[in-house]
VEXDO-47923 format. One record per atom (N, C-alpha, C): residue number from 1; atom name; x, y, z. Coordinates in steps of 0.02 Angstrom, whole numbers. Layout:
BAVO  pos  site       X       Y       Z
BAVO  NUM    CA       X       Y       Z
...
END
This chain:
BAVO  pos  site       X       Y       Z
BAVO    1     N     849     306    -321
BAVO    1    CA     777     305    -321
BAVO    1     C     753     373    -296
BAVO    2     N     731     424    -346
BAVO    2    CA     695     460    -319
BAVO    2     C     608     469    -298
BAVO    3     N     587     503    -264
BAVO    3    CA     523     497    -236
BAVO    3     C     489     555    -247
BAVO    4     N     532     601    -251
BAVO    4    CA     490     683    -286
BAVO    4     C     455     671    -329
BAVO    5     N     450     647    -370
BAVO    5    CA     412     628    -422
BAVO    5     C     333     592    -397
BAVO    6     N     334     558    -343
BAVO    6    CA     274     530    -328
BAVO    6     C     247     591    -287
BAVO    7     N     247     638    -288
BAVO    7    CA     208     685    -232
BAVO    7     C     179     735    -302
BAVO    8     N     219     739    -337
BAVO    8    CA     173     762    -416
BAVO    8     C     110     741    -422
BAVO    9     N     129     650    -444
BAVO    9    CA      77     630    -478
BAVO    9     C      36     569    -437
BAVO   10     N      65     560    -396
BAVO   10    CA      21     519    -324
BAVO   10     C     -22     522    -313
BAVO   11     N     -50     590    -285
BAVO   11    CA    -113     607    -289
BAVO   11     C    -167     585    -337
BAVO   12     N    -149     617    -388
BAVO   12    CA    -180     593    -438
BAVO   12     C    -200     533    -455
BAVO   13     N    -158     486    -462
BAVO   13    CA    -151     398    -469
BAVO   13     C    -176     374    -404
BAVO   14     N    -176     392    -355
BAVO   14    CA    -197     348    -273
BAVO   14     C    -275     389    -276
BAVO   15     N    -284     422    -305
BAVO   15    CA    -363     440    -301
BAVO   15     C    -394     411    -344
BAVO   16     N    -366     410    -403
BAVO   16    CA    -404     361    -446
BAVO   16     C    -411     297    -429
BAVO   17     N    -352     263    -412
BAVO   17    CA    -368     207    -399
BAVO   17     C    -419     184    -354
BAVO   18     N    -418     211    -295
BAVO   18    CA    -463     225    -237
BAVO   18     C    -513     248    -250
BAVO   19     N    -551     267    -323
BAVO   19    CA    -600     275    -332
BAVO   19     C    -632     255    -387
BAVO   20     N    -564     200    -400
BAVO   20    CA    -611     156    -432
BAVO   20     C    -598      76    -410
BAVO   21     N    -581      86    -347
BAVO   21    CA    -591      35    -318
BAVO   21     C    -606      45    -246
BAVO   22     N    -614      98      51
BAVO   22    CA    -604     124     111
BAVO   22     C    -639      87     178
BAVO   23     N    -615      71     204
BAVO   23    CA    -672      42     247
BAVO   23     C    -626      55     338
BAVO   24     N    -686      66     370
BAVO   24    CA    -656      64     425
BAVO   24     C    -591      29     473
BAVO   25     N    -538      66     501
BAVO   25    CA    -503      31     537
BAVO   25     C    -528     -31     591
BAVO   26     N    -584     -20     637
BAVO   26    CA    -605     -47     676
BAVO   26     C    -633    -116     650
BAVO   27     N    -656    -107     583
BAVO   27    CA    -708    -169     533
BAVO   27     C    -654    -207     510
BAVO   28     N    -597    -196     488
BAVO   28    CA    -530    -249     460
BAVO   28     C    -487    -239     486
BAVO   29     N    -492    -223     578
BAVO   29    CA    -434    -267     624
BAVO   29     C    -458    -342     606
BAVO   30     N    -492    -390     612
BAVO   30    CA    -509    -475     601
BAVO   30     C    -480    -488     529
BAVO   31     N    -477    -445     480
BAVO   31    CA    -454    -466     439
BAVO   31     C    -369    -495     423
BAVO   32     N    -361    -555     430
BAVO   32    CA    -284    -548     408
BAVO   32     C    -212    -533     359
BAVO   33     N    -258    -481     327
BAVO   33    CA    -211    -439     266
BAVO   33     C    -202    -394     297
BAVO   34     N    -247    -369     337
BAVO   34    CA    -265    -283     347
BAVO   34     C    -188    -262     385
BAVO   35     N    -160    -219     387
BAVO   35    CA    -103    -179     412
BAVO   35     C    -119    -106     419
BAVO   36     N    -135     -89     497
BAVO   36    CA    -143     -20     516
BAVO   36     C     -74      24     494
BAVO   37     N    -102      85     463
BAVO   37    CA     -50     109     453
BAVO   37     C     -53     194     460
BAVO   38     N     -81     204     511
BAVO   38    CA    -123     264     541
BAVO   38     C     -51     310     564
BAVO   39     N      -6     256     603
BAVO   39    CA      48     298     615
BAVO   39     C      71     342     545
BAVO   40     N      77     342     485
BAVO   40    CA     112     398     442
BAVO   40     C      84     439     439
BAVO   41     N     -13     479     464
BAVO   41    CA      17     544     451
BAVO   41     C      40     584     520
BAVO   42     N      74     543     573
BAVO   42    CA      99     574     624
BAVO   42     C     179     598     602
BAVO   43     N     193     569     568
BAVO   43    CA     256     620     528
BAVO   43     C     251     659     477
BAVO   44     N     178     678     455
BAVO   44    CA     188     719     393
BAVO   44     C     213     780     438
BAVO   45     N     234     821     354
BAVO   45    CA     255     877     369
BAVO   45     C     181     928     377
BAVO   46     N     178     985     402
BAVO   46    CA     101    1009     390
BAVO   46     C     102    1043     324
BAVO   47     N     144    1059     305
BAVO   47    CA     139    1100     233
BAVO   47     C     187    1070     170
BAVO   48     N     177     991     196
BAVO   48    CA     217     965     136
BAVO   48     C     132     909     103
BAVO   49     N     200     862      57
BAVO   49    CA     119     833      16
BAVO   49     C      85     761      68
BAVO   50     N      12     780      67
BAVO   50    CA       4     726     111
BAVO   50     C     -53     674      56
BAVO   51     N     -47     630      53
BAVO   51    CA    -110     578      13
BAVO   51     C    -122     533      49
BAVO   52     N    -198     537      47
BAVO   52    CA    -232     465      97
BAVO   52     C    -278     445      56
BAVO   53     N    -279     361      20
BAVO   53    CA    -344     351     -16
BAVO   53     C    -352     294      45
BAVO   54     N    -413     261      62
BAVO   54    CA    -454     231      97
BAVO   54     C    -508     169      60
BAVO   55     N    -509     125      53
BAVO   55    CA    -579      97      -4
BAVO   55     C    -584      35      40
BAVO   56     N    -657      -1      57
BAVO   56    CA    -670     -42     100
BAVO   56     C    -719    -114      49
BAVO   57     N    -729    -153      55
BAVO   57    CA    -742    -213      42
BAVO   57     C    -825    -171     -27
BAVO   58     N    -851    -144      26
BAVO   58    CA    -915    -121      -5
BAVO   58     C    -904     -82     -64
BAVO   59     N    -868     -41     -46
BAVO   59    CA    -855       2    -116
BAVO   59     C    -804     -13    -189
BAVO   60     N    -780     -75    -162
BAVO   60    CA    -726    -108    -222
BAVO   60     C    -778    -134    -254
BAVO   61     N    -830    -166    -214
BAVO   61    CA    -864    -206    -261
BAVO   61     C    -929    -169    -307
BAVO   62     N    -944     -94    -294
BAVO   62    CA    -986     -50    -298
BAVO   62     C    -956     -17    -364
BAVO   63     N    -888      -7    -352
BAVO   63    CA    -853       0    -409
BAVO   63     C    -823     -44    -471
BAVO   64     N    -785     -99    -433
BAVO   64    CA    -774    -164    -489
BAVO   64     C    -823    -168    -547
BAVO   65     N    -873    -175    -540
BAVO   65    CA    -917    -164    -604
BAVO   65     C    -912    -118    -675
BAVO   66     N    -901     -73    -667
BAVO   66    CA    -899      -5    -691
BAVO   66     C    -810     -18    -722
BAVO   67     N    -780     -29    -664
BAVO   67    CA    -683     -41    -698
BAVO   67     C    -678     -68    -735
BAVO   68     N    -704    -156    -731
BAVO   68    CA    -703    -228    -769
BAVO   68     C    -728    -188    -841
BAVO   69     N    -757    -142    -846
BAVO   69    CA    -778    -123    -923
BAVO   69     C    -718    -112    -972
BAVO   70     N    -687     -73    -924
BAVO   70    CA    -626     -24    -945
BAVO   70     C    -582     -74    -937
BAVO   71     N    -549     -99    -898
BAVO   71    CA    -497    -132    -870
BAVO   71     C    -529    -192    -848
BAVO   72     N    -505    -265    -888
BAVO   72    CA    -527    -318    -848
BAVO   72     C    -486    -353    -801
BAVO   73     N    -435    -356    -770
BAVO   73    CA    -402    -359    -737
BAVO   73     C    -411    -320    -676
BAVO   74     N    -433    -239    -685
BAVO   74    CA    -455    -241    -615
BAVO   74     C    -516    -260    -592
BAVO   75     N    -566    -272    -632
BAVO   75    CA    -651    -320    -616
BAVO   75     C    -604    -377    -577
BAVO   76     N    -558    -410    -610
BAVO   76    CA    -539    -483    -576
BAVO   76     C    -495    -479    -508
BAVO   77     N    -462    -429    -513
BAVO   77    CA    -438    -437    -436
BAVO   77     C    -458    -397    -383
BAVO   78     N    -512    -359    -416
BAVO   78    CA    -549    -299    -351
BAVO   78     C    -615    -364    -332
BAVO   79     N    -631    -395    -364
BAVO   79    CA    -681    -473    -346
BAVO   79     C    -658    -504    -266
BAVO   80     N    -595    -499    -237
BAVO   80    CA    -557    -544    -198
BAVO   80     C    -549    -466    -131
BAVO   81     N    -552    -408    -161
BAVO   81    CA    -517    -369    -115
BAVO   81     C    -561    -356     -48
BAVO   82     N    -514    -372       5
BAVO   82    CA    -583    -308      86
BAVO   82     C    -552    -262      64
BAVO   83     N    -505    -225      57
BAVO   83    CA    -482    -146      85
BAVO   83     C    -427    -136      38
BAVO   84     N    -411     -73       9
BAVO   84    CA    -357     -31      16
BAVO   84     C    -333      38      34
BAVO   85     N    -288      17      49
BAVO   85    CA    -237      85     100
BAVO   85     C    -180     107      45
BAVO   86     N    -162     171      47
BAVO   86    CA    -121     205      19
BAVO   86     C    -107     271      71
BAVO   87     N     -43     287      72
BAVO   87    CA     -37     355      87
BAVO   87     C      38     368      79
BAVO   88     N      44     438      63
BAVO   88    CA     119     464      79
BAVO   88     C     113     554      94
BAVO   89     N     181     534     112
BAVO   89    CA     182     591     175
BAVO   89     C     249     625     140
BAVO   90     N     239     702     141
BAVO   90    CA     332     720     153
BAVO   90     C     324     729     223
BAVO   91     N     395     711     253
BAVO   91    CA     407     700     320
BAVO   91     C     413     758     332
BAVO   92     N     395     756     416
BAVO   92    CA     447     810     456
BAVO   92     C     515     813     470
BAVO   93     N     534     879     433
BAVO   93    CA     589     905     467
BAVO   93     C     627     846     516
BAVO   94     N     677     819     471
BAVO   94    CA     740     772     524
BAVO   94     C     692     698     563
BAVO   95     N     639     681     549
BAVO   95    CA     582     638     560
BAVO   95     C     597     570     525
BAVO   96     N     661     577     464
BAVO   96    CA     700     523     430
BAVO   96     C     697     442     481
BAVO   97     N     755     472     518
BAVO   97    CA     784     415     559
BAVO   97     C     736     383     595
BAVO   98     N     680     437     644
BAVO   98    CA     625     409     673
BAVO   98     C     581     360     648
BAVO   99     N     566     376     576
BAVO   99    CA     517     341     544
BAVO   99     C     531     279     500
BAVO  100     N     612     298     505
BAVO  100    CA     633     231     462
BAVO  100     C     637     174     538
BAVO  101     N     652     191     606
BAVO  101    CA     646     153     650
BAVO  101     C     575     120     668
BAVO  102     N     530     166     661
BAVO  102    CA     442     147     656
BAVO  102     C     429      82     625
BAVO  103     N     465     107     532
BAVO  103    CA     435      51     488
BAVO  103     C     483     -13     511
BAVO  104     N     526      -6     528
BAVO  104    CA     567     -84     558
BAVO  104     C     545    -106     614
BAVO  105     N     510     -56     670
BAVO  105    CA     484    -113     724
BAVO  105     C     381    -128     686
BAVO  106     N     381    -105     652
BAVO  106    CA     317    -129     619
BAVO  106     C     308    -182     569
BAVO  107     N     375    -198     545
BAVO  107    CA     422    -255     493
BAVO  107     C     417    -304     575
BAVO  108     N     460    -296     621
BAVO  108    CA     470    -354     633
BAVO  108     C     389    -366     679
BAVO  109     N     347    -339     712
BAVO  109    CA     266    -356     730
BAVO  109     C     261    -387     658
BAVO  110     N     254    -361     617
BAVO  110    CA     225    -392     565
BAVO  110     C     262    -467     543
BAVO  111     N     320    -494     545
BAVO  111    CA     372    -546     556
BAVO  111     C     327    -605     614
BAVO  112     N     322    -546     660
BAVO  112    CA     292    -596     721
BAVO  112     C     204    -627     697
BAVO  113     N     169    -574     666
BAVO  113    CA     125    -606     646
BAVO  113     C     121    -647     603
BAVO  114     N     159    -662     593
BAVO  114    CA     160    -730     515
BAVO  114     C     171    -717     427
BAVO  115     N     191    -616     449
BAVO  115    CA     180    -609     380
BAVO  115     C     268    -631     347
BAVO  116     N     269    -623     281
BAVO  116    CA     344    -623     265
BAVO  116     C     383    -571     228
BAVO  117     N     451    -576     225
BAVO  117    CA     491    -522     197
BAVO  117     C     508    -537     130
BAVO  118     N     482    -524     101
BAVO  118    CA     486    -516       3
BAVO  118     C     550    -500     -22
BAVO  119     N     548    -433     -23
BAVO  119    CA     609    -389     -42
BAVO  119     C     625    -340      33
BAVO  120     N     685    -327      35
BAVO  120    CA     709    -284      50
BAVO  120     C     765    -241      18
BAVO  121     N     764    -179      -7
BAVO  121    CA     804    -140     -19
BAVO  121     C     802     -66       6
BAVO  122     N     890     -42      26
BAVO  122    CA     905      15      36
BAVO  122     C     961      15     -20
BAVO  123     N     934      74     -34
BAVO  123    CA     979     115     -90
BAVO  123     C    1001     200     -78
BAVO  124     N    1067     215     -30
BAVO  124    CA    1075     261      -3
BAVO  124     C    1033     274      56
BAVO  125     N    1013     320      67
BAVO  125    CA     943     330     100
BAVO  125     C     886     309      95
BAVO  126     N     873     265      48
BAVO  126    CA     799     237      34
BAVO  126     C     792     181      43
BAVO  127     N     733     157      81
BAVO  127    CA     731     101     105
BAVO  127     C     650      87      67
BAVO  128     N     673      15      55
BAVO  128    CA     585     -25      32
BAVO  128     C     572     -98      70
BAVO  129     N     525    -109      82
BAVO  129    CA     503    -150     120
BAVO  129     C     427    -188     103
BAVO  130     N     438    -238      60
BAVO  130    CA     385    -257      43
BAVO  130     C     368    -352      83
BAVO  131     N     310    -337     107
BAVO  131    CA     295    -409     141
BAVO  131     C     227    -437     134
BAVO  132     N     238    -492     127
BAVO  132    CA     174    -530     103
BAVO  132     C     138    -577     179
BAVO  133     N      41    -573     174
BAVO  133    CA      22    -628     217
BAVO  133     C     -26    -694     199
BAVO  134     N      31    -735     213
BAVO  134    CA     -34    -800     186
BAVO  134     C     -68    -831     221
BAVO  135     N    -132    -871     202
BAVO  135    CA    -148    -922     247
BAVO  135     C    -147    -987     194
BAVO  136     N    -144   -1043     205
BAVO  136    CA    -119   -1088     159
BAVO  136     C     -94   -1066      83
BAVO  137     N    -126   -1087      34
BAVO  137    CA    -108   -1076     -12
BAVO  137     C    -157   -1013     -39
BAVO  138     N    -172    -969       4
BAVO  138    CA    -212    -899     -18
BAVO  138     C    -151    -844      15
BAVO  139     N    -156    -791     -31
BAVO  139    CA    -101    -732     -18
BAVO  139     C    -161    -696     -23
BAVO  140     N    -175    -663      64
BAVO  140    CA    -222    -631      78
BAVO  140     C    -191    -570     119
BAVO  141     N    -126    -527      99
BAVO  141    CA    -107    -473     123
BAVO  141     C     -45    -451      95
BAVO  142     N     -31    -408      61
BAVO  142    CA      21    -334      63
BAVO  142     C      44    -298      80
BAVO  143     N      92    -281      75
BAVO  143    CA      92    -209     147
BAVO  143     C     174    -199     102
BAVO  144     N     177    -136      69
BAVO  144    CA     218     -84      51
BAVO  144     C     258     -23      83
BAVO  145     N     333      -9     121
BAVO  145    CA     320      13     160
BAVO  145     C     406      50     113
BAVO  146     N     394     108      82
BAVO  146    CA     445     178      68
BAVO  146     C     478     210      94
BAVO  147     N     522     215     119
BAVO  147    CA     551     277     169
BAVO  147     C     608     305     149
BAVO  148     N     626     374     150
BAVO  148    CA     677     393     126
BAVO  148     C     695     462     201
BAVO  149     N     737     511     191
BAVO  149    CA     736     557     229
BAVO  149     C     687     615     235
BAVO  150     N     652     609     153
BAVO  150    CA     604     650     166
BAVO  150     C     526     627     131
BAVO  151     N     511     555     130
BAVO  151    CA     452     550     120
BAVO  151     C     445     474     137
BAVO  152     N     365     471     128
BAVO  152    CA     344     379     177
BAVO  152     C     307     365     129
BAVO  153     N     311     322      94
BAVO  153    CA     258     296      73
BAVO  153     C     232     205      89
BAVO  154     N     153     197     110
BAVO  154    CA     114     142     160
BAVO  154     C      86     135     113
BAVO  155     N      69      73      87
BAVO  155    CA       0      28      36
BAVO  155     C       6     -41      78
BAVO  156     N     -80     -60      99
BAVO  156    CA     -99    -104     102
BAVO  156     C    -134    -127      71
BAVO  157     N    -159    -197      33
BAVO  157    CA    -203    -225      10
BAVO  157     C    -227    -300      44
BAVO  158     N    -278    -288      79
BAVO  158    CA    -323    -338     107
BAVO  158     C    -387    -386      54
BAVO  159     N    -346    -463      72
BAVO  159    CA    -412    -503      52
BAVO  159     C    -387    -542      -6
BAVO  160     N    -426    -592     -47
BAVO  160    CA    -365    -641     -66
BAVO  160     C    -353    -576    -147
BAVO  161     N    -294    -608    -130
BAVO  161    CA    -246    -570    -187
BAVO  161     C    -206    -601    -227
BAVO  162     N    -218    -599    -312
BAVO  162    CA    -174    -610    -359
BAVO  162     C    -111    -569    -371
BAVO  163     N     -63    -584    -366
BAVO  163    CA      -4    -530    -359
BAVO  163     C      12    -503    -425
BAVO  164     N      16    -559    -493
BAVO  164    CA      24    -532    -549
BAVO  164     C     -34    -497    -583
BAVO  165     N     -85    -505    -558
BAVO  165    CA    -156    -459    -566
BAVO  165     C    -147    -392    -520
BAVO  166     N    -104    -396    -464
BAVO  166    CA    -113    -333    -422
BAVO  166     C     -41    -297    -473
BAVO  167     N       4    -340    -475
BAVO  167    CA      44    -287    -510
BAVO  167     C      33    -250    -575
BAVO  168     N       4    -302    -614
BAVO  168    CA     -28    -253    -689
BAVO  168     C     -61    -204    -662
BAVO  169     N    -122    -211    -602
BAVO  169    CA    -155    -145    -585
BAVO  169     C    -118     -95    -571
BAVO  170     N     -77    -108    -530
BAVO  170    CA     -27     -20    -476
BAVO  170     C      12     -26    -565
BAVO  171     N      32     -63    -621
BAVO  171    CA      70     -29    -655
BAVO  171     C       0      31    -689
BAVO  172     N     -52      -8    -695
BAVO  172    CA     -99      42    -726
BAVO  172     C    -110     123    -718
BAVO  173     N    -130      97    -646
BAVO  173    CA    -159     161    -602
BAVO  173     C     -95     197    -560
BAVO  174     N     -29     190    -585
BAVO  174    CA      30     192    -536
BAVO  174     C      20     213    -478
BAVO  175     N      19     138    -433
BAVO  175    CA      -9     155    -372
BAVO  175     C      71     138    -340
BAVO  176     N      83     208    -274
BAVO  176    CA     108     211    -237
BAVO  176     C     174     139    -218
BAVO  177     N     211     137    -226
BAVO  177    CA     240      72    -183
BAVO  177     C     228      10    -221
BAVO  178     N     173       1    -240
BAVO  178    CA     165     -87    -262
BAVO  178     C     205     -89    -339
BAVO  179     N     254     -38    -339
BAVO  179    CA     290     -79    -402
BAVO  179     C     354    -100    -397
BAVO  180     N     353    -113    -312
BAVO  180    CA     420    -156    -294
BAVO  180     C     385    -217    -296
BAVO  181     N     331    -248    -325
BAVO  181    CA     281    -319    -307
BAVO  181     C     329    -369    -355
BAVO  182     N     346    -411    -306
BAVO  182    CA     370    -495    -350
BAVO  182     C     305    -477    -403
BAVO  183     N     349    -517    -447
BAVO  183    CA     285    -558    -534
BAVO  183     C     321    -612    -545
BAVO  184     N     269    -653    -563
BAVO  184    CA     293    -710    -597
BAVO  184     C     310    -711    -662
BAVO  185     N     286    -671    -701
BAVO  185    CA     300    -673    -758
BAVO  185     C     405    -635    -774
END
């Protein structure tokens, strides 16, 4: 699995998406999808690639309108969304091991909060970590978590969520991480 490739065109794809679909940290702590994920750019590198898209309840739905034209699938699942988070980082210098220890004590907080473990895979050095949060029969959280020796990549998606609707989207807009997402199909 390589990851060079997402620092190309990441940018590109996590901005679009994010702008066509941020909202404060402080406003979706109550939310139970939301997953702070502020710690990654404390390992970027300073002169490597850094991407942060941000989009909050108000502006999905400011935008959804305008998408659903183009894309109806994302009108239908940006309808359900509070927030999304994206970012990736090239790491610092030897910052590997640290950060792959980060995302496992943030796996298991996240364990403790009720969320669950989907997939896990390491492949050599690369580790993926994808976990889901429910409350009854609503899947109201995501959380995507990349790591390799030299890059992180974090996606959250807050609020109820269709998974085979979220995955057609990240295949659309190739967003970051969410194309390790279970499908039913």
């Amino acid at each position: 699995m390589s990851f060079r490739s997402i620092g190309s065109s990441v940018g590109t794809s996590a901005a679009l998406f994010a702008l066509a679909f941020a909202i404060p940290a402080a406003a979706l702590a109550g939310s139970p999808g939301y997953v702070d994920g502020s710690f990654v750019s404390d390992y970027a590198r300073e002169d490597g690639t850094f991407v942060e898209v941000h989009l909050d309840e108000q502006l999905i739905e400011l935008l959804a309108g305008p998408a659903s034209t183009y894309d109806e699938a994302a009108g239908e699942i940006a309808a359900g969304l509070e927030s999304v988070r994206a970012m990736v980082v090239e790491l610092r210098e030897g910052a590997g091991e640290e950060v792959l220890d980060e995302v496992r004590g943030l796996q298991a907080r996240l364990v403790s909060d009720g969320w669950q473990n989907v997939a896990r895979v390491r492949d050599g050095s690369d580790h993926v970590f994808v976990m889901l949060k429910s409350e009854g029969q609503d899947l109201v959280g995501v959380t995507v978590l990349v790591v390799n020796e030299s890059e992180l990549v974090f996606t959250n998606v807050a609020g109820r969520i269709d998974l085979d609707q979220l995955a057609r989207l990240a295949e659309s807009y190739e967003i970051p991480g969410l194309d390790a997402l279970p499908r039913s199909e």
